[in-house]
OpenMM code with the backbone's topology and positions (N, CA, C; nanometers):
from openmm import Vec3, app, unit

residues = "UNK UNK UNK UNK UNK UNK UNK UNK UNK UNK UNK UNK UNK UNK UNK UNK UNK UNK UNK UNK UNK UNK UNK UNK UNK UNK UNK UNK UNK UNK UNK UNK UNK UNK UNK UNK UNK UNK UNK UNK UNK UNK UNK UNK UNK UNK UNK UNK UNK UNK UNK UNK UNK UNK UNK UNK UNK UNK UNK UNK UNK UNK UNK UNK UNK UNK UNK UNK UNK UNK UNK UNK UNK UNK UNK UNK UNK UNK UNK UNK UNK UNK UNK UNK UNK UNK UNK UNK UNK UNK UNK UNK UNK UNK UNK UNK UNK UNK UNK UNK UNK UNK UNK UNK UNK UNK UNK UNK UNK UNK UNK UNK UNK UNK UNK UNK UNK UNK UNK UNK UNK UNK UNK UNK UNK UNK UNK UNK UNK UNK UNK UNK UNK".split()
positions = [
    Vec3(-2.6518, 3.2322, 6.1327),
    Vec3(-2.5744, 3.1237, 6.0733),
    Vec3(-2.4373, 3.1782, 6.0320),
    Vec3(-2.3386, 3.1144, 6.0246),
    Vec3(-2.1805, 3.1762, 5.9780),
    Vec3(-2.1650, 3.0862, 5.9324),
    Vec3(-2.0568, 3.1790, 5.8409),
    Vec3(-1.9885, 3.1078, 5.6844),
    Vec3(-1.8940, 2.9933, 5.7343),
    Vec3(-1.9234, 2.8902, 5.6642),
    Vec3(-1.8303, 2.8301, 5.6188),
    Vec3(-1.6557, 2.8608, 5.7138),
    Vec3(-1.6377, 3.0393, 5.6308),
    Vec3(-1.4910, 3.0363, 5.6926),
    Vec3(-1.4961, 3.1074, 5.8345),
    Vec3(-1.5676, 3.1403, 5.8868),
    Vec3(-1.5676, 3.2036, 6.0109),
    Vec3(-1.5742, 3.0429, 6.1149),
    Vec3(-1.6481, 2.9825, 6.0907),
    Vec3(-1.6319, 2.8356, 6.1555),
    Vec3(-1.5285, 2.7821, 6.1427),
    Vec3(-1.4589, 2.7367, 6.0203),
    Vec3(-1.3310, 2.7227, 6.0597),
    Vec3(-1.2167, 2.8090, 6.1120),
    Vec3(-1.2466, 2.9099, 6.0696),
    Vec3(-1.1740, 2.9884, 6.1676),
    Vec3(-1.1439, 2.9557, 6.3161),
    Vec3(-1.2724, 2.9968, 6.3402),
    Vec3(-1.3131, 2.9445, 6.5310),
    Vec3(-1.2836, 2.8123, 6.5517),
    Vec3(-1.2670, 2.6708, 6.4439),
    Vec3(-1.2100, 2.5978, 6.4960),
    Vec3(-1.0792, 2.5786, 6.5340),
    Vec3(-0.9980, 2.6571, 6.4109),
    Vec3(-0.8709, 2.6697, 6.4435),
    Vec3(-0.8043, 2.7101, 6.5774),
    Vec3(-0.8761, 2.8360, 6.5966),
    Vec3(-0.8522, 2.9206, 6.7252),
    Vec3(-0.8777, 2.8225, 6.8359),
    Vec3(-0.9877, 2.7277, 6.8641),
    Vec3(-0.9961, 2.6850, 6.9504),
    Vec3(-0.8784, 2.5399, 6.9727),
    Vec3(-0.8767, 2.5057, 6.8146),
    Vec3(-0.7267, 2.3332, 6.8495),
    Vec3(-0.6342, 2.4208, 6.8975),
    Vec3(-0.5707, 2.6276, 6.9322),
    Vec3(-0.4757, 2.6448, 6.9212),
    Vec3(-0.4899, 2.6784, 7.0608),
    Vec3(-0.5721, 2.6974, 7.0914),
    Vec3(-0.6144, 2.7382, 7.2382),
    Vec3(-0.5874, 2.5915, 7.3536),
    Vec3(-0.6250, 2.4887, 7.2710),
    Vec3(-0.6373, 2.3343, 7.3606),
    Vec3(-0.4909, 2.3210, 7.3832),
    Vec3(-0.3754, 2.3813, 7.2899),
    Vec3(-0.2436, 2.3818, 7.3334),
    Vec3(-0.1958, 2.4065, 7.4818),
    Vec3(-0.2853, 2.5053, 7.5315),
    Vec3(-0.2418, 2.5824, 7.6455),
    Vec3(-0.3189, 2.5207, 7.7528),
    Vec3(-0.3904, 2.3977, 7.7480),
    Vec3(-0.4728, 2.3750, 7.8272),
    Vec3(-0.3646, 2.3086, 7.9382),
    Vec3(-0.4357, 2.3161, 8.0703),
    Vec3(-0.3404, 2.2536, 8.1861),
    Vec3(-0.4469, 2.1392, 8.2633),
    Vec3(-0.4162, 2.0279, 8.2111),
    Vec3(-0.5026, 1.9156, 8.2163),
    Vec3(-0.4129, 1.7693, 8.2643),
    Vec3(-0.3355, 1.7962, 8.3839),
    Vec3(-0.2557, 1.6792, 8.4337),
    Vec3(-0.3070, 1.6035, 8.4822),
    Vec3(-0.4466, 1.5901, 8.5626),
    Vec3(-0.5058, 1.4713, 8.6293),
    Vec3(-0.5882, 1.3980, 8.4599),
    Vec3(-0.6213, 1.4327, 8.3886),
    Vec3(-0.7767, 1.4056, 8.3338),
    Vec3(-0.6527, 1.3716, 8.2088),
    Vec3(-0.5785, 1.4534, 8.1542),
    Vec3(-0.5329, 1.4356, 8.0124),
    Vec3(-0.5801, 1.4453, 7.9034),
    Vec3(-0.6792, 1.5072, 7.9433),
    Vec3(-0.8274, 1.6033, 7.8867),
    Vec3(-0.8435, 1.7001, 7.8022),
    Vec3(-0.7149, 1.7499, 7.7237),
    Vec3(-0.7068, 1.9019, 7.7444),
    Vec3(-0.8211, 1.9691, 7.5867),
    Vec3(-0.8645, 2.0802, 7.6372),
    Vec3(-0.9685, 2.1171, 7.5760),
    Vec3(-0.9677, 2.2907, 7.5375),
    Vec3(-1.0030, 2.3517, 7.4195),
    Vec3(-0.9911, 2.4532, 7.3762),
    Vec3(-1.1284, 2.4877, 7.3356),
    Vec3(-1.1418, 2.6795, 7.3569),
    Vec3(-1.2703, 2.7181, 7.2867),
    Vec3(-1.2020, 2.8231, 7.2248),
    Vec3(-1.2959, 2.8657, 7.1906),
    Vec3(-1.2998, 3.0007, 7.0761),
    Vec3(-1.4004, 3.0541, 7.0722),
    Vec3(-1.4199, 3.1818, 7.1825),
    Vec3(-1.5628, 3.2756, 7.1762),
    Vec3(-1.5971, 3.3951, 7.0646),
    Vec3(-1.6946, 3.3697, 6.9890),
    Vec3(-1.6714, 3.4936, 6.8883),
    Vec3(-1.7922, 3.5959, 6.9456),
    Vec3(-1.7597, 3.7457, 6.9792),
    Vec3(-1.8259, 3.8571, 7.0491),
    Vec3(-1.8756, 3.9021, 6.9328),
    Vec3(-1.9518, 3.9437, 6.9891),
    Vec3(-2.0435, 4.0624, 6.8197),
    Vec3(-1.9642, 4.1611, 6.8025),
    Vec3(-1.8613, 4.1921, 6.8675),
    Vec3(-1.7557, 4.2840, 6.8076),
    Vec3(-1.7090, 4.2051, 6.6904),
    Vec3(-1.7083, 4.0845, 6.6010),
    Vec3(-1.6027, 4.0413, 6.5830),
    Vec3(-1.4654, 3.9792, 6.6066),
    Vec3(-1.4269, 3.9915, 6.7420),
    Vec3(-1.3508, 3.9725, 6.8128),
    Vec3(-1.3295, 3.8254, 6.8352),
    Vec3(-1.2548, 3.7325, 6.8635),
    Vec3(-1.2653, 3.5970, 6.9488),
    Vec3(-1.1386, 3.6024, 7.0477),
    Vec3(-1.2239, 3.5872, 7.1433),
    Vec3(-1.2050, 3.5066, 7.2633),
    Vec3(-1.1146, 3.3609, 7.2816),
    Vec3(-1.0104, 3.3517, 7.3501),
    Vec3(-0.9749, 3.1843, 7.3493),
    Vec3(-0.9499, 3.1409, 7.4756),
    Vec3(-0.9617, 3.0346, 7.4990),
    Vec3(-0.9641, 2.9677, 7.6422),
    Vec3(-0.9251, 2.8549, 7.6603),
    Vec3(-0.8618, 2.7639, 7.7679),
    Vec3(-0.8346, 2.6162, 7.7534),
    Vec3(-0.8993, 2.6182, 7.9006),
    Vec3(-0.8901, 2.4779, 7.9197),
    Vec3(-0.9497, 2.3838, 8.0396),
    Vec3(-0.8340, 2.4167, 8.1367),
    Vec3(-0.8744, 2.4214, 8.2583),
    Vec3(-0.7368, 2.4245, 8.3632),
    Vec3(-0.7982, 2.3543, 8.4602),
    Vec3(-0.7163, 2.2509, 8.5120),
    Vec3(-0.7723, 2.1474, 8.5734),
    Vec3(-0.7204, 2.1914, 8.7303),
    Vec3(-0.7320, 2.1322, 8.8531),
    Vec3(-0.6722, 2.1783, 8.9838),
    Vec3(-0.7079, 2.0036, 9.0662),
    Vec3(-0.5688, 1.9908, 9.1331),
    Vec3(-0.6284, 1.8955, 9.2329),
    Vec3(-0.7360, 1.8223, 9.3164),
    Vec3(-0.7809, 1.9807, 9.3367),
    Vec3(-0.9441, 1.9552, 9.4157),
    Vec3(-1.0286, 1.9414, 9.2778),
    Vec3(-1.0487, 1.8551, 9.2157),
    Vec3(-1.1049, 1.8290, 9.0881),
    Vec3(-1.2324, 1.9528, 9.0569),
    Vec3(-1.3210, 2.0017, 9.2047),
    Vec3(-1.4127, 2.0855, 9.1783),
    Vec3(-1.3653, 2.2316, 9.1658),
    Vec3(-1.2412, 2.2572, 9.1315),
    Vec3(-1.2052, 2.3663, 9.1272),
    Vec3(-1.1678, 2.3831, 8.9896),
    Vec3(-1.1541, 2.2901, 8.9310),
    Vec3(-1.0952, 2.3073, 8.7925),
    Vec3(-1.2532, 2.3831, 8.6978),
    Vec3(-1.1665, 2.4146, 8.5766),
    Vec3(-1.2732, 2.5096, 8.5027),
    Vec3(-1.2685, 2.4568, 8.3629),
    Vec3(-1.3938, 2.4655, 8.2901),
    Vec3(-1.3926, 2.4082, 8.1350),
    Vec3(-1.3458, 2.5495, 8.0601),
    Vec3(-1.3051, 2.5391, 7.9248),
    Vec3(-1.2291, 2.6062, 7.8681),
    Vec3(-1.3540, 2.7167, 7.8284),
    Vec3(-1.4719, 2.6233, 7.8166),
    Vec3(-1.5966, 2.7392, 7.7526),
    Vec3(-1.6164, 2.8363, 7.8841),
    Vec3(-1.6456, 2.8057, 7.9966),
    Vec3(-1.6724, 2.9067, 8.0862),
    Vec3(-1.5593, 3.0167, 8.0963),
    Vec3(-1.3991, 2.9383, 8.1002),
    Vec3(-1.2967, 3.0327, 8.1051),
    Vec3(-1.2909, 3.1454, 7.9914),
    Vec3(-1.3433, 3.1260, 7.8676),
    Vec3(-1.3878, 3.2211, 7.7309),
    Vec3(-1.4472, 3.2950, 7.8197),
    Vec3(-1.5921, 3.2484, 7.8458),
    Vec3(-1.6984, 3.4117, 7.9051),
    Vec3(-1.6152, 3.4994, 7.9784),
    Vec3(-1.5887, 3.3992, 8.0868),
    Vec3(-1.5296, 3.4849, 8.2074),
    Vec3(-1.4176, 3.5893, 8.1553),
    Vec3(-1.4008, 3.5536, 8.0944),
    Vec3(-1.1980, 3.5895, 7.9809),
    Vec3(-1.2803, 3.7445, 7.9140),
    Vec3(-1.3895, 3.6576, 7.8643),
    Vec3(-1.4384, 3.7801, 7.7296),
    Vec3(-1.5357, 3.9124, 7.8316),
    Vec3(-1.5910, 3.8275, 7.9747),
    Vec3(-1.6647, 3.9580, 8.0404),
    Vec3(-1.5853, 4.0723, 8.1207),
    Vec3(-1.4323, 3.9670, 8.1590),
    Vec3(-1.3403, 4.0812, 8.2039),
    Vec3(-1.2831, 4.1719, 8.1437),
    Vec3(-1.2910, 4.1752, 7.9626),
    Vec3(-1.2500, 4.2304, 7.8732),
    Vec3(-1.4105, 4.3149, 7.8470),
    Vec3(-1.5224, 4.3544, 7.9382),
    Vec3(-1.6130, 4.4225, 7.9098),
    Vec3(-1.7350, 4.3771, 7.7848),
    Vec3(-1.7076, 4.2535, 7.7317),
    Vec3(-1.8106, 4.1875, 7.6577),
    Vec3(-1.9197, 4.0745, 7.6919),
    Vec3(-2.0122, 4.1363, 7.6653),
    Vec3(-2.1629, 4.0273, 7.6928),
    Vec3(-2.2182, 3.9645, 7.6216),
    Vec3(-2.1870, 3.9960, 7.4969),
    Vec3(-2.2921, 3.9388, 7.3433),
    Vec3(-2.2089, 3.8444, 7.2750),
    Vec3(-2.2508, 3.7529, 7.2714),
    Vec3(-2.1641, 3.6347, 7.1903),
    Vec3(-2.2390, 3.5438, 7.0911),
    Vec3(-2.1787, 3.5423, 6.9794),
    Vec3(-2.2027, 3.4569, 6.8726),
    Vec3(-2.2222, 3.3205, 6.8395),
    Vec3(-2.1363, 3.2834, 6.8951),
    Vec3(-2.0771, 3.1312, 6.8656),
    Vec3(-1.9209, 3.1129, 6.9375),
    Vec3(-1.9592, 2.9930, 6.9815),
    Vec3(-1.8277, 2.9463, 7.0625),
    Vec3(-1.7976, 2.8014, 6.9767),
    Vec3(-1.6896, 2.7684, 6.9802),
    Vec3(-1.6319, 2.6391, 6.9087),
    Vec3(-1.5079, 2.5573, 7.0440),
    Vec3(-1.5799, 2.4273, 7.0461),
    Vec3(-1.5380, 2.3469, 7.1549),
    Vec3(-1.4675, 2.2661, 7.0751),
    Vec3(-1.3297, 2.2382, 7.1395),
    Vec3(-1.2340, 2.1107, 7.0737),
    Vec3(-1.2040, 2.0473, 7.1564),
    Vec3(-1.2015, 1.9522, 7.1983),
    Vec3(-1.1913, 1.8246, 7.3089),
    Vec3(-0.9993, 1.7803, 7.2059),
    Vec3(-0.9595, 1.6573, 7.2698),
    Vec3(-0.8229, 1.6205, 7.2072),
    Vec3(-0.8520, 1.5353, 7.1070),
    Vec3(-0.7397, 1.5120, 7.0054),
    Vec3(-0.7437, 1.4490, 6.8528),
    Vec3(-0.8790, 1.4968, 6.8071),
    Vec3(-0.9610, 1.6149, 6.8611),
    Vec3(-1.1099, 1.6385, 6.7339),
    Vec3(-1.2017, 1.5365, 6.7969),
    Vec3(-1.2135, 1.4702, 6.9293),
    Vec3(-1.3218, 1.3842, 6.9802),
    Vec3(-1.4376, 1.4351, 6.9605),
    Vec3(-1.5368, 1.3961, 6.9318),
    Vec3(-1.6968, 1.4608, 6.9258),
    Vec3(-1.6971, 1.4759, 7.0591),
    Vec3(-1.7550, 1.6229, 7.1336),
    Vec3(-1.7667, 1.6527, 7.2389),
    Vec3(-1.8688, 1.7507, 7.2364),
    Vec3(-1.9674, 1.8200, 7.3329),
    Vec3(-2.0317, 1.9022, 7.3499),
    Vec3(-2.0283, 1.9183, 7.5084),
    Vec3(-2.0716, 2.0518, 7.5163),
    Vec3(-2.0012, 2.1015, 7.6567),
    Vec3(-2.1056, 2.0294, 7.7367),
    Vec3(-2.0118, 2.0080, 7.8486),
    Vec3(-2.0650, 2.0043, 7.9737),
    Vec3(-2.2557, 2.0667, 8.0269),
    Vec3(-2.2961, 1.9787, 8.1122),
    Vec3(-2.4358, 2.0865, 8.1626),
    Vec3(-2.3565, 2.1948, 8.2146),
    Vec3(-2.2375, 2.2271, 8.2957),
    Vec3(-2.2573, 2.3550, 8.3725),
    Vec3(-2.2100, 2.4197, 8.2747),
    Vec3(-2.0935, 2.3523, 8.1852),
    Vec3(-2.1188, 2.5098, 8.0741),
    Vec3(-2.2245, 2.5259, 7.9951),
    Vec3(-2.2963, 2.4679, 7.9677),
    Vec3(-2.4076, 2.4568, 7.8805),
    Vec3(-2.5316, 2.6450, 7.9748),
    Vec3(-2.5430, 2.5283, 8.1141),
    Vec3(-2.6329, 2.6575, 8.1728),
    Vec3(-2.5242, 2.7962, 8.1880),
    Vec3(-2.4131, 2.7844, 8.1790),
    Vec3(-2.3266, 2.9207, 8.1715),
    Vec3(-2.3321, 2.9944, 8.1000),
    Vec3(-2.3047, 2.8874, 7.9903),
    Vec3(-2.3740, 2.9857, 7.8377),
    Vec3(-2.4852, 3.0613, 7.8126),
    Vec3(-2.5924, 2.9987, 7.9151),
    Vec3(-2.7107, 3.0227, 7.8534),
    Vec3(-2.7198, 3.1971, 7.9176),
    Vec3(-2.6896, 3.2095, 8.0006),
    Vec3(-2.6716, 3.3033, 8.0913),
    Vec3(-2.6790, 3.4803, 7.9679),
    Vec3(-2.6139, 3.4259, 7.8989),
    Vec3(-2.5835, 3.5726, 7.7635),
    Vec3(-2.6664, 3.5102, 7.6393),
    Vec3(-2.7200, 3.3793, 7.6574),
    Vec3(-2.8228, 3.3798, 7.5336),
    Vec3(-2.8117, 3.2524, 7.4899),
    Vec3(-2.9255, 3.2155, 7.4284),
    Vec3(-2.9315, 3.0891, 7.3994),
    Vec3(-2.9509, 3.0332, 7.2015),
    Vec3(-2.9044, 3.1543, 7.1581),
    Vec3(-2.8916, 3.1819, 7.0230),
    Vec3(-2.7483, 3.1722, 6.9977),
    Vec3(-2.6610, 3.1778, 7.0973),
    Vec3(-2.5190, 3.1255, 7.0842),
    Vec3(-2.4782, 2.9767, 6.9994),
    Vec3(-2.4127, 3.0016, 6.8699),
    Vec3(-2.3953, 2.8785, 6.8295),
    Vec3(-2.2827, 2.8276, 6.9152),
    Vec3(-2.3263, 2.6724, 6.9128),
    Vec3(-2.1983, 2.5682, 6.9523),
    Vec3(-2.1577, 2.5794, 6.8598),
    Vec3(-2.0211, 2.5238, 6.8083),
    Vec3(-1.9522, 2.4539, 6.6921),
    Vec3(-1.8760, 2.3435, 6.7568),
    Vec3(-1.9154, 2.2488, 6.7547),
    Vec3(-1.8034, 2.1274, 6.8025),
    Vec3(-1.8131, 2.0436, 6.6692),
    Vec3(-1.7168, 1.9208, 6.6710),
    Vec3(-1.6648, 1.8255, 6.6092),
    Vec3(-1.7528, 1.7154, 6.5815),
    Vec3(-1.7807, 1.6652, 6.5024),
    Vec3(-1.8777, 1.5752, 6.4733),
    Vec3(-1.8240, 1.4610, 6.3628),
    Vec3(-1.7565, 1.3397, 6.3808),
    Vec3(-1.6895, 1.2682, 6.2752),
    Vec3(-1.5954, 1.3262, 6.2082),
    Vec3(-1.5420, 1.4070, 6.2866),
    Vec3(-1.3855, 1.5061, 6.2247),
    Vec3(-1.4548, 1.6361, 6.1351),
    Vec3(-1.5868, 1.6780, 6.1068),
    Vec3(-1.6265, 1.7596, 6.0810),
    Vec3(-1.6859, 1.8597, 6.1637),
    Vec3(-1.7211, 2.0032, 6.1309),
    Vec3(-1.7510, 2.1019, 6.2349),
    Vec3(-1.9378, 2.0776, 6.2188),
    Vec3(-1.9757, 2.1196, 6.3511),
    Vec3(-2.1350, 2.1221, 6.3417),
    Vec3(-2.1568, 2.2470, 6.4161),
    Vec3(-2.2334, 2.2930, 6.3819),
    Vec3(-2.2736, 2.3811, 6.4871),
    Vec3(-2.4191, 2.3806, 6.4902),
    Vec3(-2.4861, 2.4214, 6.6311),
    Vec3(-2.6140, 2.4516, 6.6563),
    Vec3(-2.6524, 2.5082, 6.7728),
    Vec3(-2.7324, 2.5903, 6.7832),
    Vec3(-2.7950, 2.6846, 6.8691),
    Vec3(-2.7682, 2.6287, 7.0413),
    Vec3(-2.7405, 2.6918, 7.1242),
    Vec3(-2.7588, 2.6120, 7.2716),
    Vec3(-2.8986, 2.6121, 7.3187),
    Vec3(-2.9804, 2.6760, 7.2032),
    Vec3(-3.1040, 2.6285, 7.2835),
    Vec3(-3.1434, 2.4600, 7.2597),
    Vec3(-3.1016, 2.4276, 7.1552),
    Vec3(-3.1120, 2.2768, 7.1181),
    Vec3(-3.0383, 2.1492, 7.2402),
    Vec3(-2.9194, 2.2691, 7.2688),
    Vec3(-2.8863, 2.1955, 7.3647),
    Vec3(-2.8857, 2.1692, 7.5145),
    Vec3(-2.9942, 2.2553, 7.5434),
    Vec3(-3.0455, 2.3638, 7.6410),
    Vec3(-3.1881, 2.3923, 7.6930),
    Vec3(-3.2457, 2.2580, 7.6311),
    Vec3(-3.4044, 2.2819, 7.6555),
    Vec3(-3.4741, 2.3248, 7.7759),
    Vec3(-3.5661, 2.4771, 7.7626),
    Vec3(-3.6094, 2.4747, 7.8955),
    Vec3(-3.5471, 2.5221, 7.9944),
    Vec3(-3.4483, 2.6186, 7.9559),
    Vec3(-3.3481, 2.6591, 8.0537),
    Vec3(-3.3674, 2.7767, 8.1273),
    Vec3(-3.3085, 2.7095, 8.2575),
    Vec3(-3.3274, 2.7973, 8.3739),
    Vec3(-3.2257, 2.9245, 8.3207),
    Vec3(-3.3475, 3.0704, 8.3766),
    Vec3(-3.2638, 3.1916, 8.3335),
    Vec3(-3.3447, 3.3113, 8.4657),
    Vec3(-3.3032, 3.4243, 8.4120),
    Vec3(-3.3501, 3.4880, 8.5174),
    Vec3(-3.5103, 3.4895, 8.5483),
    Vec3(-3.5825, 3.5083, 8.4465),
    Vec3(-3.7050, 3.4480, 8.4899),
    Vec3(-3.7160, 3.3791, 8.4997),
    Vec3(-3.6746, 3.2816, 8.5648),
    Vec3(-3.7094, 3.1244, 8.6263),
    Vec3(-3.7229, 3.2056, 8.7964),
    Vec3(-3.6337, 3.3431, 8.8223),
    Vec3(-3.6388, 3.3473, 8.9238),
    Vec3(-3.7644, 3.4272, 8.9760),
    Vec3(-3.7685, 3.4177, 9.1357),
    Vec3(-3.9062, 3.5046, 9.1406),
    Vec3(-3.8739, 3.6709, 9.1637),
] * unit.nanometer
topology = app.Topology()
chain = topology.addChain("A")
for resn in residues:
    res = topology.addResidue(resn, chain)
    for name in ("N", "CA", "C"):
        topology.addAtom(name, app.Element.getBySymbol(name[0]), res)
């Protein structure tokens, strides 16, 4: 569980991150904030692309961001959609996430307030490597 100020923290980081988002078809633009068990956070925005299936959500761009920087263990990520919309990620980031753990808090927006909860809640049953044979 995290305090109080570490959540807002990570929300901040993430409305500052949605700045940078590149979201011209959708007008979408969306920010995260990955926190590593280093302490560390991670930030990411949405980048959208013509071929609509090429574009990337801001939470996957965090991992990817935070695994090229040599980190696997993550805490809690905080999703900001625009004006603070209640949002929760996507299924493919959802199963992306799950990928490094499913004890990862969300923190998204909930009636202009922060919530956070586990991705296993949001994540039931999720396919992982033992799913494989």
């Amino acid at each position: 569980m995290l305090s109080p100020e570490k959540v807002a923290a990570l929300v901040s980081e993430a409305m500052h991150a949605r700045e940078h988002a590149y979201a011209p078809y959708s007008a979408f633009p969306v920010g995260a904030a990955l926190l590593l068990d280093s302490g560390a956070i991670v930030t990411a925005a949405n980048v959208e692309n013509a071929s609509f299936g090429l574009s990337i959500c801001a939470e996957r761009a965090a991992v990817v961001r935070a695994v090229a920087q040599g980190s696997r263990r993550y805490l809690a990520i905080a999703v900001i959609g625009p004006k603070e919309l209640d949002l929760t990620p996507c299924g493919a980031c959802r199963q992306f996430l799950s990928e490094f753990g499913l004890d990862i808090e969300i923190i998204t927006m909930r009636a202009g307030q922060p919530r956070a909860q586990p991705l296993r809640e949001l994540l039931p049953e999720a396919f992982d490597a033992e799913s494989l044979p």
